[in-house]
C-alpha positions in Angstrom: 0.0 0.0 0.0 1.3 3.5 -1.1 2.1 5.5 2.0 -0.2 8.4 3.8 1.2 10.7 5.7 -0.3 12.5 9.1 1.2 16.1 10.0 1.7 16.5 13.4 -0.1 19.8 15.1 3.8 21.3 15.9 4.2 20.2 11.9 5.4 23.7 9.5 2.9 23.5 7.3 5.1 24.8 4.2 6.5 21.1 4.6 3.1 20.0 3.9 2.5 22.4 1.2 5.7 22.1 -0.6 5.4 17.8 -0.9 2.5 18.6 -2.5 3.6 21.2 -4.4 6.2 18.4 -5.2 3.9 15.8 -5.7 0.3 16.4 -6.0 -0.4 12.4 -5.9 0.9 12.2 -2.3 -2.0 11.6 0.8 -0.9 14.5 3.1 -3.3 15.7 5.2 -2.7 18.3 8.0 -3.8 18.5 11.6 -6.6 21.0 10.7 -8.0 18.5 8.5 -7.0 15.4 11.0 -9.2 17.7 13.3 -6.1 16.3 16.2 -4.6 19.8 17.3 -5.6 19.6 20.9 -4.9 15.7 21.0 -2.3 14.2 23.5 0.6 12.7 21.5 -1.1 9.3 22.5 -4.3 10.2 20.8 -2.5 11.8 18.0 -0.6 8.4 17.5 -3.6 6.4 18.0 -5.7 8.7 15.1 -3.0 7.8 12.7 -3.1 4.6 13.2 -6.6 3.7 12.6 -6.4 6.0 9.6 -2.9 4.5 8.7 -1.1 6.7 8.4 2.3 7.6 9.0 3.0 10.8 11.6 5.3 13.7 10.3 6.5 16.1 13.4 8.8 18.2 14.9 8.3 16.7 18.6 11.8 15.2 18.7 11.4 15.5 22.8 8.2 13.6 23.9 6.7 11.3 20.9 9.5 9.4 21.0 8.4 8.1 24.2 4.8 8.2 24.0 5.4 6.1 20.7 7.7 3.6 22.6 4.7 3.3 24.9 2.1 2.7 21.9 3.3 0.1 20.2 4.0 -1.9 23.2 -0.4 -2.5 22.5 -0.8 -1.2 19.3 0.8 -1.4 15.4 1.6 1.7 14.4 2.2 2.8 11.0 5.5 4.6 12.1 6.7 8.2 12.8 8.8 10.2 11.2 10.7 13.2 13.3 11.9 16.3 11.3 14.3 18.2 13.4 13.3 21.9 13.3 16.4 22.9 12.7 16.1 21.2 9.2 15.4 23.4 6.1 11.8 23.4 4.4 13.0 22.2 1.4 15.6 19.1 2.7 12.4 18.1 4.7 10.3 17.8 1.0 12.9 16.2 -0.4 13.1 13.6 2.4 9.4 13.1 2.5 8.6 12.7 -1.3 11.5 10.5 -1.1 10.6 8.4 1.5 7.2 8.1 -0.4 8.7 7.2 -4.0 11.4 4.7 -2.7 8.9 2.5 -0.2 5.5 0.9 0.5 3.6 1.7 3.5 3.9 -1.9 5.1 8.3 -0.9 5.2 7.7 1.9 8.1 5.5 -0.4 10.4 6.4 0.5 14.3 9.4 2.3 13.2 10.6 6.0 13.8 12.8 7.8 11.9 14.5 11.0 11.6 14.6 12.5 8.2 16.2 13.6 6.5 18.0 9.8 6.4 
């Protein structure tokens, strides 16, 4: 299955708008849309989840915990952490990437930081 991909509320939407700028056929839907801004990071991962999806943020200081925690019960379609201190564009390039070069089943319970 093609991967989705979940902004996270602390997510720079110009990341979101410039992978689709990128490439229009990517499934990239923001937090507005997600309706998950005032969401714990536990119901943030659990949203993504049943919509399978895989979670884009910033959060480099508590998801990785609260997803260590969640997939102790649940699968998780993975998470992948942007630093903030990583340009817009490397960010796009990482994400369109990461969506090209691999199917959604490859990121199951895994978090990365991207760029790679």
């Amino acid at each position: 299955m093609k991967i989705r991909f979940q902004a996270d509320a602390d997510l720079n939407v110009e990341i979101v708008v410039g992978v689709l700028r990128r490439e229009p056929g990517i499934d990239f839907q923001t937090a507005v849309e997600a309706d998950i801004r005032r969401l714990t990071d536990a119901e943030v991962l659990t949203r993504a989840a049943q919509d399978q999806r895989i979670l884009v943020t910033h959060d480099r200081r508590t998801m990785p915990r609260h997803f260590a925690e969640f997939i102790r019960c649940h699968r998780s379609p993975g998470v992948c952490i942007i630093a903030q201190s990583v340009s817009i564009r490397a960010a796009i390039e990482a994400l369109v990437l990461v969506w090209s070069a691999s199917e959604s089943e490859e990121w199951c319970n895994l978090i990365i930081e991207l760029p790679l």
